[in-house]
C-alpha positions in Angstrom: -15.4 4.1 -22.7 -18.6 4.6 -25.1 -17.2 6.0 -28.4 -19.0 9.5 -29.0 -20.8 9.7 -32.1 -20.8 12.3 -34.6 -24.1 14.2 -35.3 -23.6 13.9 -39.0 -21.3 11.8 -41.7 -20.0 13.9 -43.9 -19.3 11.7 -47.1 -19.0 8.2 -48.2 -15.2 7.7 -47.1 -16.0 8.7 -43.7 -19.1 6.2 -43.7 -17.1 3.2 -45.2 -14.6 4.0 -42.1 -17.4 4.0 -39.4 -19.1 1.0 -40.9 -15.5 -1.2 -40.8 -14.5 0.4 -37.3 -14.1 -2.7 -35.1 -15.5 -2.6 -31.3 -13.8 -4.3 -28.5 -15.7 -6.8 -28.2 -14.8 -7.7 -32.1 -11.3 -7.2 -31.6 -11.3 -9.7 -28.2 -13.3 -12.4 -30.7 -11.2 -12.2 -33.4 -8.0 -12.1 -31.1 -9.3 -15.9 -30.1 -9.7 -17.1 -33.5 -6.7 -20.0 -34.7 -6.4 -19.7 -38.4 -7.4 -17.9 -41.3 -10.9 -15.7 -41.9 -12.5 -16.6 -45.2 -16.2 -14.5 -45.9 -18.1 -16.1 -49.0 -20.4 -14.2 -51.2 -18.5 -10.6 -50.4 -20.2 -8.9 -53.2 -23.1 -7.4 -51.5 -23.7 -4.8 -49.7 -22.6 -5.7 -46.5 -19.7 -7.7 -47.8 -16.5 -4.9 -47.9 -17.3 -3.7 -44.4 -17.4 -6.7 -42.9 -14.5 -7.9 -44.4 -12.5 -4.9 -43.8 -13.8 -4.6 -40.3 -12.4 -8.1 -39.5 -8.9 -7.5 -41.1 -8.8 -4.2 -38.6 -10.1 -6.2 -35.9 -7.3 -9.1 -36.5 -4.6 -6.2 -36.8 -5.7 -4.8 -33.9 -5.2 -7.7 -31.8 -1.7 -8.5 -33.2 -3.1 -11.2 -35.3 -1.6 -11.9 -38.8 -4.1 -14.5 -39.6 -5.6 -14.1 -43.8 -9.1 -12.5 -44.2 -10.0 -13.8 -47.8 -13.0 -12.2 -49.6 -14.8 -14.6 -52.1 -17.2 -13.7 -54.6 -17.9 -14.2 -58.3 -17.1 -10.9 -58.8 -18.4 -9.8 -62.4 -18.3 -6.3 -61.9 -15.3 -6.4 -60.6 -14.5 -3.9 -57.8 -11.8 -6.6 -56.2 -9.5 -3.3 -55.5 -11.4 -2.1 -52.9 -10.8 -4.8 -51.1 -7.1 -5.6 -51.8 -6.6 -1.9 -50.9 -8.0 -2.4 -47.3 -6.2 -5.8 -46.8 -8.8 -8.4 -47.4 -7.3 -11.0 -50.2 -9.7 -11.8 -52.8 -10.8 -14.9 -54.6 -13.1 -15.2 -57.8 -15.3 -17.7 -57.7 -18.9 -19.2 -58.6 -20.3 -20.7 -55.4 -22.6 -22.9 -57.2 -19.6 -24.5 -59.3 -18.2 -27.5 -57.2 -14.8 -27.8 -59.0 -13.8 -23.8 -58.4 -15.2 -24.1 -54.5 -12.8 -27.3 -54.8 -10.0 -25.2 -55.4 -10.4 -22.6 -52.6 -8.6 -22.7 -49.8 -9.0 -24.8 -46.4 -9.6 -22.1 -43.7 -10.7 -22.8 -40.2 -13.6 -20.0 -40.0 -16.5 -19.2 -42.5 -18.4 -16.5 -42.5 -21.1 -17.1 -45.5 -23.0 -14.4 -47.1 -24.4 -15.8 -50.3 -28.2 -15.5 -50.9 -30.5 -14.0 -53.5 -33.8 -11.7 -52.7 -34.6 -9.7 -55.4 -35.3 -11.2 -58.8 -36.8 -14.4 -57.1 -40.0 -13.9 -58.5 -40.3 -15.5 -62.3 -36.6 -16.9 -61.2 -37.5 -19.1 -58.6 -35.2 -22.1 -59.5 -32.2 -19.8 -58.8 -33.2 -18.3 -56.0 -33.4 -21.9 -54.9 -29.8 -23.0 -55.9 -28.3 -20.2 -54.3 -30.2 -20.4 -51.0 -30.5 -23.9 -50.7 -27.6 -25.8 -53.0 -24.9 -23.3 -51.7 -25.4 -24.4 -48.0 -24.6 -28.6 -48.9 -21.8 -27.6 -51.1 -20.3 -25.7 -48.8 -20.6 -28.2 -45.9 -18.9 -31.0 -48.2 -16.0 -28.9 -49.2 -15.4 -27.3 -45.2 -16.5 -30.2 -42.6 -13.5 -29.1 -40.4 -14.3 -25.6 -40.5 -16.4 -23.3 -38.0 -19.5 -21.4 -39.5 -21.1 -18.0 -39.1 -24.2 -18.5 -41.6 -26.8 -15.4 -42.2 -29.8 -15.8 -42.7 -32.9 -13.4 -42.2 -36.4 -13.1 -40.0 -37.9 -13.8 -42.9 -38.0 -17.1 -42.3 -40.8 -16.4 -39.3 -43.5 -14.7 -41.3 -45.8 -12.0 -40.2 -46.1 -11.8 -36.8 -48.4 -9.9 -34.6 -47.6 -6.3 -33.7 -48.5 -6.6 -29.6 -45.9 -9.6 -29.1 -43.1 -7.0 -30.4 -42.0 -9.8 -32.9 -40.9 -13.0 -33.8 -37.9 -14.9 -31.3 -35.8 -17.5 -32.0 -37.8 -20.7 -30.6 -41.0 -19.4 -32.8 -42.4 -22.0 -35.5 -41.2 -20.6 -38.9 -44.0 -20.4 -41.4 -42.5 -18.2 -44.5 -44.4 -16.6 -47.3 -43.3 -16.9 -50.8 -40.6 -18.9 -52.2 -37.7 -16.5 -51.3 -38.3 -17.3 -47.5 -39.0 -20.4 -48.3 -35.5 -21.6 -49.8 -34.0 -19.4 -46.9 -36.0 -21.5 -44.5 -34.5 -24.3 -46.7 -31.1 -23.0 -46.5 -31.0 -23.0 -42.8 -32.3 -26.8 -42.5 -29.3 -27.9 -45.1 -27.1 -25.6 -42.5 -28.5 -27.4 -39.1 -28.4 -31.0 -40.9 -24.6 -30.6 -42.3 -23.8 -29.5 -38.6 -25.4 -32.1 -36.8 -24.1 -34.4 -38.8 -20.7 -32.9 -39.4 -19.9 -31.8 -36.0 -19.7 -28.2 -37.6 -19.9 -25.6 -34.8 -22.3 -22.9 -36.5 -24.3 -19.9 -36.0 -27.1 -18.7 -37.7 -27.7 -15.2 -37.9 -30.7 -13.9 -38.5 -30.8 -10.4 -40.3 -33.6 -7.7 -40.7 -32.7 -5.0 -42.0 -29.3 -3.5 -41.7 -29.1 0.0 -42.3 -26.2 1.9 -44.4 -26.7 5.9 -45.6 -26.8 4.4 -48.7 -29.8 1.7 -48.6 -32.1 0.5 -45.9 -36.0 1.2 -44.8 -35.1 4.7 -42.9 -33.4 5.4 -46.7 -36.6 4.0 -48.9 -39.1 5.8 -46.2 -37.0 9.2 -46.2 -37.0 9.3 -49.7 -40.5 8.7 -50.5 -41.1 11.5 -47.9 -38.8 13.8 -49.8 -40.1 13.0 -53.0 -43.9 13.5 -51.4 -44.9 10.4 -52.5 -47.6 8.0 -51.0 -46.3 5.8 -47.9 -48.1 2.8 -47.8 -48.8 1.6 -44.2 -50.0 -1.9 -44.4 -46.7 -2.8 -43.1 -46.7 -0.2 -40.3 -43.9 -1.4 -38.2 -40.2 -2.7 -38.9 -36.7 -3.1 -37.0 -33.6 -2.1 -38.5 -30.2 -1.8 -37.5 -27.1 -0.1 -38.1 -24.4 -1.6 -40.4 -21.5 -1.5 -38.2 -23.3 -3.0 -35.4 -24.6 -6.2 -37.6 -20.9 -6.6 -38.6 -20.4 -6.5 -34.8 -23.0 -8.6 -34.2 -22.0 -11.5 -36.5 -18.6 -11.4 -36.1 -18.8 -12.2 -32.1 -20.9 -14.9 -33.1 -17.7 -17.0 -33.4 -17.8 -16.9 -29.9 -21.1 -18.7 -29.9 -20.9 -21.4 -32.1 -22.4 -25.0 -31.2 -23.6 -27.9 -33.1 -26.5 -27.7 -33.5 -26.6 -24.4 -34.4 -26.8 -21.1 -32.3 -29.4 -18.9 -34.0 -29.9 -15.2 -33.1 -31.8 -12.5 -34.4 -29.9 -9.5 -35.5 -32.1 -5.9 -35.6 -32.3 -2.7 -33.6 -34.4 -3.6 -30.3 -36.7 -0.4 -31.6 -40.3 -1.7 -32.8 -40.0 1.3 -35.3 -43.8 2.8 -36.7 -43.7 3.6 -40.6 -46.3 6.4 -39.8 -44.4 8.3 -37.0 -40.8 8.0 -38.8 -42.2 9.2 -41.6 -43.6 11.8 -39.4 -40.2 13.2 -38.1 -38.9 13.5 -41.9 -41.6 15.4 -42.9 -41.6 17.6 -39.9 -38.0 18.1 -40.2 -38.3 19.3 -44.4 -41.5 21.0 -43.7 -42.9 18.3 -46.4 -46.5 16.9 -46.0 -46.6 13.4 -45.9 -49.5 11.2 -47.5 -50.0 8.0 -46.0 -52.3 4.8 -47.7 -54.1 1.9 -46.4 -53.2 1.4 -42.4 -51.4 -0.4 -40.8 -52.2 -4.4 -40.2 -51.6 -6.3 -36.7 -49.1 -8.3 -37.9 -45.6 -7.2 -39.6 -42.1 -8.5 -40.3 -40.5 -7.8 -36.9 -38.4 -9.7 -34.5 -37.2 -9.5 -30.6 -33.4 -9.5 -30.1 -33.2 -11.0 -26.2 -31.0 -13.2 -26.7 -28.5 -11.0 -28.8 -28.9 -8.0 -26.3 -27.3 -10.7 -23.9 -24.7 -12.1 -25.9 -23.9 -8.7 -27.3 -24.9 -6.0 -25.8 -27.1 -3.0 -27.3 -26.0 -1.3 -30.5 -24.0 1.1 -30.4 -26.1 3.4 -32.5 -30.1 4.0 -31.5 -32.8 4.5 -34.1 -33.2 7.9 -33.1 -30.0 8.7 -34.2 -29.7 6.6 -37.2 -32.9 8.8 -38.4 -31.0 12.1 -37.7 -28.1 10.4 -39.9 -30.4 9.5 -42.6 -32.2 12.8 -42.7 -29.1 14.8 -43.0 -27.4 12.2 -45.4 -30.5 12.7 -48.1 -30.5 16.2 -46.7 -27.0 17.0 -48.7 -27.6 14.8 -51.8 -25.2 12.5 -50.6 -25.2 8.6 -52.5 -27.4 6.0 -52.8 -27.3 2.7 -54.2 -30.4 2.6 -55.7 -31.6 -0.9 -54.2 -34.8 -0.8 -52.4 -35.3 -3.3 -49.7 -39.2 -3.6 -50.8 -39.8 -4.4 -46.8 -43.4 -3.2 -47.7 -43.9 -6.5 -49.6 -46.6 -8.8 -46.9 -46.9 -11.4 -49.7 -43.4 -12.4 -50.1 -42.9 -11.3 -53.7 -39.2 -9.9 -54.6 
């Protein structure tokens, strides 16, 4: 039975909830898993849903297997975690001797990576993109990967295909897609090598209440500032569905690796979204530049038939957004700079 879905979420309890709410199909990959769950680079954004959605998944299916969160954890905010069940490790991924010391598990799931602050700080975008990756091959040979990664690594590509697949030549721009380009090669050579069964997910751009490109575009509308159209088309998907997404990609793993694209199978316009927000708040919009032929979009065939389609549309994740904003509700203050065509973060 399709879960019904609310026409509004109220507050950010009840959006951490939906964004950790397991699907089937979650619970019936997770229920296959043999040992413990261990996801590296938990700190971000996506990191204590994802985490917590897999502990409910794993509880669910009668499964007393571990879910360890791993992160350096400077801020610390490791109570959230321990409160929902995920165990928590601090560590520096880029520090051989303390990824030594962690624990052997028998599944990965590995978040790290760095966007924003790359320019002027290339050389660590590098080490965490690209160094991360061997180190953690050396230390977990005998353990099964889920790896993300993001469509960055394709480049622009033109607006009439409807985006960039999986067998597409990769030609990043910038350094930051670069070294995530970089990170998936040290990935796919460890695994061939290795025998690691991995996947690669490829992510653009999840979308929580809180942050996202429906969240920087409703803003700016709200604030009646200038939309710049030059990149005039995106995908995005919901939060809870790229958990979703990634965690049944343990079901897919192979050496070498599986790669899918994760978005919303929407080709979304900048102009017309922007459009609806104004129409709904009775705010004029102003628009600059127009929109190119190519943008920073991908096609999701082969996740719609490993997976299934979301369960949340784009259409309704713009209602959600509206009325989120709407009420005043949090935000976390990160912008996804999506508009950027020359690779600059």
């Amino acid at each position: 039975m399709t879960e019904s879905l609310p026409d509004s979420i109220p507050n950010v309890a009840a959006l951490e909830e939906h964004l950790s709410r397991p699907s089937s199909g979650v619970v019936d990959a997770l229920s296959r898993l043999s040992g413990d769950l261990m996801l590296l680079g938990v700190g971000g954004k996506m990191g204590l849903s994802l985490s917590v959605m897999a502990r409910r998944a794993l509880d669910l299916a009668g499964k007393s297997n571990r879910v360890i969160g791993v992160s350096r954890f400077t801020r610390g905010g490791q109570a959230q975690f321990t409160s929902r069940g995920v165990e928590t490790i601090a560590c520096d991924l880029l520090d051989e001797c303390q990824v030594a010391s962690l624990p052997d598990v028998e599944n990965l799931v590995v978040m790290t990576g760095r966007k924003f602050g790359s320019t002027g700080d290339e050389p660590f975008t590098w080490a965490m993109n690209a160094l991360i990756p061997s180190i953690v091959c050396r230390r977990f040979p005998k353990s099964r990967l889920v790896v993300f990664s993001t469509g960055n690594v394709y480049g622009l590509s033109p607006v009439g295909a409807g985006g960039s697949c999986e067998a597409d030549t990769l030609q990043p721009a910038g350094e930051y897609a670069q070294s995530c380009l970089a990170r998936e090669r040290i990935y796919h050579y460890c695994c061939v090598r290795e025998g690691i069964p991995l996947a690669i997910v490829r992510l653009n751009y999840a979308c929580d209440l809180r942050y996202g490109v429906l969240v920087d575009l409703a803003r700016r509308v709200r604030l009646k500032q200038p939309i710049d159209l030059a990149m005039g088309w995106f995908n995005t998907i919901w939060q809870q569905d790229a958990n979703t997404q990634a965690l049944q990609a343990f079901d897919h793993l192979t050496a070498p690796p599986w790669v899918v694209n994760v978005t919303g199978p929407e080709l979304l316009s900048v102009r017309t979204v922007c459009e609806q927000f104004g129409s709904r708040w009775g705010v004029p919009v102003t628009f600059t530049g127009a929109e190119s032929e190519t943008a920073l979009i991908s096609r999701v065939d082969r996740s719609l038939a490993a997976f299934g389609s979301p369960s949340v549309s784009a259409s309704r994740l713009i209602d959600w957004v509206a009325d989120w904003i709407e009420r005043d509700q949090p935000w976390l203050g990160k912008p996804t700079h999506f508009e950027s065509r020359s690779g600059q973060f």
